[in-house]
C-alpha positions in Angstrom: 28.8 -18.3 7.9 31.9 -18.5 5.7 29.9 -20.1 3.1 27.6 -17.3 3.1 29.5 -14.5 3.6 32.0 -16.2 -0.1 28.0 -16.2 -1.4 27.6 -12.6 -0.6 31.0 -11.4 -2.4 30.2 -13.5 -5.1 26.7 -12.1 -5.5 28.2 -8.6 -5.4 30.9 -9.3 -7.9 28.5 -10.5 -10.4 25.9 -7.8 -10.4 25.7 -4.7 -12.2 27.0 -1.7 -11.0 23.5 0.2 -10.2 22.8 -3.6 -8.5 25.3 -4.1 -6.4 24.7 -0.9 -3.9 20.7 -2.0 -4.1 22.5 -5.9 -3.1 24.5 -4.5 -0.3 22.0 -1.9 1.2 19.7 -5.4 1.0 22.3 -7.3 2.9 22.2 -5.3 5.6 19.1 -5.3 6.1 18.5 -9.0 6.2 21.5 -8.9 8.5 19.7 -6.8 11.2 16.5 -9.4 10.8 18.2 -12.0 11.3 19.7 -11.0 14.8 16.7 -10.6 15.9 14.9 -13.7 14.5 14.3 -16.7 16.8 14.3 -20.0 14.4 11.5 -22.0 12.4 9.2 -23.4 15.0 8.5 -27.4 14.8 4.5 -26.5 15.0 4.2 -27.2 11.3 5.4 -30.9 11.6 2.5 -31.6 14.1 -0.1 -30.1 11.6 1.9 -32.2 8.8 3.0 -29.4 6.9 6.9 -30.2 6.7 8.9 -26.6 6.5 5.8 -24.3 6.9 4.9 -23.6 10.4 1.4 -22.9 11.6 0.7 -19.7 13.4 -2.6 -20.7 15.5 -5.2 -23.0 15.7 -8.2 -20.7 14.2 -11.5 -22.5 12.9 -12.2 -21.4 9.0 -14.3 -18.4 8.4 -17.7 -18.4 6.9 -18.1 -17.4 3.6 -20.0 -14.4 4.8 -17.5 -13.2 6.6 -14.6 -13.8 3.6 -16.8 -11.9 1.3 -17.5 -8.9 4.5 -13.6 -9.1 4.7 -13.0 -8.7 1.2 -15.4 -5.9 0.9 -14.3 -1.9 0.8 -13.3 -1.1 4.4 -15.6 2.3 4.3 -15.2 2.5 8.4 -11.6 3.2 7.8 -10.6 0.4 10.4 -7.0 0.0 11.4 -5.2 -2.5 9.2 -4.9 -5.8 10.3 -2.4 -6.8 8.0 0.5 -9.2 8.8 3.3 -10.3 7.2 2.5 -13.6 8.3 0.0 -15.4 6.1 -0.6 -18.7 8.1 -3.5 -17.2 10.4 -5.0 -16.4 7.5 -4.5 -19.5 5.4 -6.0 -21.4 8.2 -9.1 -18.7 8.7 -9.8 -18.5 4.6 -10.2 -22.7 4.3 -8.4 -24.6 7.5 -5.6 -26.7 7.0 -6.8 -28.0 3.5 -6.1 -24.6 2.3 -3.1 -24.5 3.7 -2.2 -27.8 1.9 -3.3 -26.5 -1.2 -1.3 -22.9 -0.7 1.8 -25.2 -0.2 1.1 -27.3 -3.2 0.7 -23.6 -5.3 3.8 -22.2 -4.4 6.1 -25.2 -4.3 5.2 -27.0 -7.6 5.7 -25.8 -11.5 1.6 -25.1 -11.1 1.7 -22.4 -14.5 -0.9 -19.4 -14.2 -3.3 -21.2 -16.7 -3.7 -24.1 -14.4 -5.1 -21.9 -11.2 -9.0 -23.6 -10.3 -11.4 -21.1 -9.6 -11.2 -21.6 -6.2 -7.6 -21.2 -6.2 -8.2 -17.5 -7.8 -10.4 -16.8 -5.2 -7.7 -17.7 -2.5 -5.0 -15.9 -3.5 -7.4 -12.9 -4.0 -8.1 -13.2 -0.2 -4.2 -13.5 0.9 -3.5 -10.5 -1.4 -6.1 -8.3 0.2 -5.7 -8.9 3.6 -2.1 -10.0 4.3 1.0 -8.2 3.0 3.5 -10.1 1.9 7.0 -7.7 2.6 8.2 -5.9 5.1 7.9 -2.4 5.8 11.9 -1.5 4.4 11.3 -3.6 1.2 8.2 -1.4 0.3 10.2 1.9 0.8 12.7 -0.1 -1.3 10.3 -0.6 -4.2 9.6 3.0 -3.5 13.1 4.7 -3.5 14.0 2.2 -6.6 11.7 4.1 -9.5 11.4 7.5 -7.4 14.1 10.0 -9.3 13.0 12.8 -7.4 13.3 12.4 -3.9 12.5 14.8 -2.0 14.4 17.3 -3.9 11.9 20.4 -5.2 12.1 21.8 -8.5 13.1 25.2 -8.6 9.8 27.1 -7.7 8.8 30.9 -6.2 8.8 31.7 -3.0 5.0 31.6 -2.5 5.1 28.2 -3.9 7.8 27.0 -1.2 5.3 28.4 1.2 2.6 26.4 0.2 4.5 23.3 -0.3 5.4 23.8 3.0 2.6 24.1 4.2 1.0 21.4 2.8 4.0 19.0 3.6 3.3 20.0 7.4 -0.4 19.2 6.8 0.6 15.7 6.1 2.8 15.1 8.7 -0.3 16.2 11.0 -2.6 13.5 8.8 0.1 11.1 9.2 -0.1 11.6 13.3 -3.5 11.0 13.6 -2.6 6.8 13.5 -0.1 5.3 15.8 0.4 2.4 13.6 1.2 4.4 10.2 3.3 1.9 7.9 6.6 4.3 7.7 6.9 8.0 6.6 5.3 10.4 4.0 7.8 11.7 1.4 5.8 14.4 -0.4 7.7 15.9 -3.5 6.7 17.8 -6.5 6.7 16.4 -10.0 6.9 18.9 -12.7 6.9 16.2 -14.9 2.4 15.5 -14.0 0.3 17.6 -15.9 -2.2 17.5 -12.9 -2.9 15.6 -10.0 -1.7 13.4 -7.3 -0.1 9.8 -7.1 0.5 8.2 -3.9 2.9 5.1 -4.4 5.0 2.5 -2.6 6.8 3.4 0.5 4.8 6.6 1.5 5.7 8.2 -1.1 3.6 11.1 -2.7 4.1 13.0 -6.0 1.4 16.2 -6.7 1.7 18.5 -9.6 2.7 22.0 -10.0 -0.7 22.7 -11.2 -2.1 21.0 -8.5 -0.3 22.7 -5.8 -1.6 25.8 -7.6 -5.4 24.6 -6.6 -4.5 23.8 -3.2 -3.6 27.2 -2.3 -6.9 28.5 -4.2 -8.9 25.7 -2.8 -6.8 25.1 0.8 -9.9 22.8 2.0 -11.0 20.6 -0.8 -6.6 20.7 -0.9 -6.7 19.1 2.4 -9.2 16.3 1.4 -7.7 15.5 -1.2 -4.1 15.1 0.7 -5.7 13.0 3.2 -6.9 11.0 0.8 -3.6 9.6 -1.1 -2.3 9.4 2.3 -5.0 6.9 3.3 -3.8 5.2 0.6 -0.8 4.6 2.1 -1.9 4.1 5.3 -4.0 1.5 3.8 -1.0 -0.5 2.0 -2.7 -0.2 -1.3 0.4 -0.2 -3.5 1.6 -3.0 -2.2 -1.8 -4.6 -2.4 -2.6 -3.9 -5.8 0.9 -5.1 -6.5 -0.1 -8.4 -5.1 -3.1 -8.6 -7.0 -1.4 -8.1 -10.0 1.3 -10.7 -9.3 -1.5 -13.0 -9.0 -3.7 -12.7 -11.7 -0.9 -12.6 -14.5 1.4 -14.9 -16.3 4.2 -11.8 -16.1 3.8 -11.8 -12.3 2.9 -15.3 -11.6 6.5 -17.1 -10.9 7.7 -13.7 -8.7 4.4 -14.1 -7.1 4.6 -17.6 -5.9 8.6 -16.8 -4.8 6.9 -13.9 -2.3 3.8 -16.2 -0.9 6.4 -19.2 -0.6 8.7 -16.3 1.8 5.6 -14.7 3.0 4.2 -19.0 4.6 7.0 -18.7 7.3 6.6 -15.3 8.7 9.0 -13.7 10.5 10.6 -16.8 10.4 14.4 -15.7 9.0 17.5 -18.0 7.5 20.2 -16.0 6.6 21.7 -18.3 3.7 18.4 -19.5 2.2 16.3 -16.0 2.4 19.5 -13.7 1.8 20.4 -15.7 -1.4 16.6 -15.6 -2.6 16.1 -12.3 -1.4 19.0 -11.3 -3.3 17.7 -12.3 -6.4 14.1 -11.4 -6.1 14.1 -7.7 -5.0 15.9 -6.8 -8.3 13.1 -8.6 -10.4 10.2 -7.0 -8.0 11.7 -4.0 -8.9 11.3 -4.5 -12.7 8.0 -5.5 -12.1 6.9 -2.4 -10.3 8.7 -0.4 -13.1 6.6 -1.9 -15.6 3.6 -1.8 -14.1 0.7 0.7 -14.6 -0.6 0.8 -11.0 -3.8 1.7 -10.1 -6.2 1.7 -7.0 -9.2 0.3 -7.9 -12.7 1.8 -7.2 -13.3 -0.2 -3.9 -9.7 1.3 -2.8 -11.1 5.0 -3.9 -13.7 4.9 -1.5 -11.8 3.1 1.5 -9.5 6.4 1.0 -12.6 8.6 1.0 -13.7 7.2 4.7 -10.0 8.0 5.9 -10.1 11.1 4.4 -13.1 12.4 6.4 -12.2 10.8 9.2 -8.7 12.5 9.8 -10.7 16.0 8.4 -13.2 15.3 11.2 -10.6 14.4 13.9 -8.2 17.6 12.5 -11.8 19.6 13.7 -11.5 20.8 9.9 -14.5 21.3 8.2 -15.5 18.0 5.6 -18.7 19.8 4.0 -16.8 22.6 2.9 -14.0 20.7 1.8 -16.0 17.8 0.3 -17.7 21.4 -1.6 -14.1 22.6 -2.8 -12.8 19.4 -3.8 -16.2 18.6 -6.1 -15.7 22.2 -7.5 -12.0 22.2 -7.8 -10.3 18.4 -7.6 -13.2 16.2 -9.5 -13.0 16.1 -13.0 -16.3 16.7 -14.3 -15.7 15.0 -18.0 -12.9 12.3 -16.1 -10.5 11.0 -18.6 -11.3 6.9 -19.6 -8.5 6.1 -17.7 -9.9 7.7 -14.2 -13.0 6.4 -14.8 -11.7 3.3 -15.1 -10.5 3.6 -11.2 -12.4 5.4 -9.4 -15.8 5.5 -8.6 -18.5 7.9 -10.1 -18.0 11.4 -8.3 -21.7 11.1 -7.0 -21.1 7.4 -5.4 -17.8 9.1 -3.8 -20.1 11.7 -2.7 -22.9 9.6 -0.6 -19.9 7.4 0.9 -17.8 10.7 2.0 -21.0 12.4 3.8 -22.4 8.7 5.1 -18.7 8.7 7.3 -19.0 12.6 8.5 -22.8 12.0 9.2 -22.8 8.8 10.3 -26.1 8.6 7.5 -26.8 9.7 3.8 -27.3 13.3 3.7 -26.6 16.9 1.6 -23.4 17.7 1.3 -24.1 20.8 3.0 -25.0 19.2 6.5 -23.5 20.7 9.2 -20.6 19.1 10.4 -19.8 17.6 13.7 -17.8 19.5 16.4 -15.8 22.9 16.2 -14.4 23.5 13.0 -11.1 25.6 12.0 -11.1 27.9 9.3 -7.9 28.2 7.0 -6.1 31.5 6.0 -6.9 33.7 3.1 -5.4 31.4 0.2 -1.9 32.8 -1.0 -2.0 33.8 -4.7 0.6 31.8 -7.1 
């Protein structure tokens, strides 16, 4: 422990200034895991796979059920995602792809060299398994997020409404017992319209846009539920996989995270609080310099949330599906949002399909007793 507290001055001495409180916060944290943390279990020398321990026996999937699993998740099931990737190592390909997944991380493979087959792989693990804790996604969050929670200077009647839409969230956010953190909604005065949800619950909406939420207070709530079902989801941090996957830029901090990610919960306090140490910063970069976008299968897995949590709020979907087609879907979308999300009437059939159960109008009656929302509050 000497040796690694010396490592840990060391490590602080050398880094930058803005580094070295983004260091010590990390310290601690790896600290409280490792208190907790019993050591590497011995199962991976019986499987022969020296230093990588096998969590469970399961047989290999079908390829049916890989490609069902890899599909949009438009039943907005509860996340089965682990930060323990040997289950699904095993289920993807059995202990030959386990091999091979060691091989991957472990060697100088370059991006260039991945086999098809190896694409498709790593594709599976990204989608289905998350490869960092909980605290290190708020990290990533809190590390390129300049406004907090701090609000701009706004009127009174736009306090109200941001308040009221923050409480709204918190009430989404309820609904699920197994909700991946908090939700930090803040306003950006910076966004010329919109809403971004990103890493570590955070949620950024426009001035403009919190203008149309008090106009539109239903097709307002969809569309809240909806970024937070993105979170919910873990689609940052899932699209950042992808992306450290599938290019040379992210390829070597890629392999460092799966190599982590093979022992689980697993935690050495010398060997993961040195590597650790010296990864976060560069996942930070990475985040920074990354254009991150959901993609269109995400879209619509945050559509089925959304009218679920509508549905269970006894809020009515058809009406706010109606305001938020009117109001929130751009009509002549920008290249870049076409790019993303889906076409507004595919969004359409997929967000009625979960409220009915079946295709139908989007004026079909909903299910249950419905609440009606307050006059809207002029801005």
């Amino acid at each position: 422990m000497k040796l690694y507290a010396l490592v840990v001055v060391n490590l602080l001495l050398w880094a930058t200034q803005p580094a070295q409180a983004q260091l010590g916060d990390l310290l601690k944290q790896l600290g409280a895991t490792a208190a907790g943390v019993v050591k590497q279990s011995d199962a991976a020398a019986s499987a022969g796979l020296p230093g990588i321990p096998v969590m469970g026996t399961g047989k290999a999937k079908s390829l049916a059920d890989i490609d069902a699993e890899l599909a949009p998740d438009r039943q907005c099931n509860r996340p089965q995602e682990k930060f323990d990737i040997g289950d699904k190592v095993l289920e993807y390909g059995g202990t030959e792809a386990s091999l091979r997944l060691q091989r991957i991380v472990e060697s100088d493979l370059k991006y260039e060299e991945l086999t098809p087959e190896d694409r498709k792989m790593l594709r599976y693990l990204a989608q289905t398994t998350v490869w960092v804790p909980v605290w290190l996604e708020n990290r990533l969050g809190s590390s390129f997020d300049l406004l907090g929670n701090k609000l701009p200077d706004l009127l009174p009647v736009e306090q109200e409404t941001f308040e009221e839409v923050r409480q709204q969230s918190n009430k989404f956010r309820a609904l699920t017992s197994d909700f991946p953190g908090d939700i930090n909604l803040s306003l950006n005065p910076e966004l010329p319209d919109g809403a971004f949800a990103k890493f570590g619950g955070r949620i950024q909406i426009s001035r403009n846009l919190l203008q149309t939420m008090s106009d539109k207070p239903l097709g307002g709530d969809l569309l809240l539920a909806h970024e937070i079902a993105h979170v919910y989801k873990r689609h940052a941090i899932k699209r950042m996989q992808f992306e450290l996957i599938s290019s040379r830029e992210g390829w070597g901090l890629g392999k460092k995270l799966l190599q982590r990610a093979q022992r689980g919960s697993n935690f050495e306090p010398l060997r993961d609080g040195l590597a650790l140490a010296t990864t976060v910063p560069q996942l930070i970069a990475f985040v920074r310099n990354l254009q991150l976008h959901f993609s269109s299968e995400q879209e619509l897995e945050a559509d089925a949330c959304a009218a679920l949590w509508l549905k269970a709020s006894a809020l009515d979907p058809a009406k706010a599906w109606l305001e938020f087609r009117s109001a929130f879907a751009p009509t002549d979308a920008p290249q870049a949002y076409a790019s993303t999300h889906p076409p507004t009437a595919e969004r359409e059939e997929n967000f009625i399909r979960k409220v009915n159960s079946k295709p139908g109008p989007v004026e079909a009656k909903p299910v249950g007793p419905v609440k009606t929302k307050p006059p809207p509050k002029k801005i």
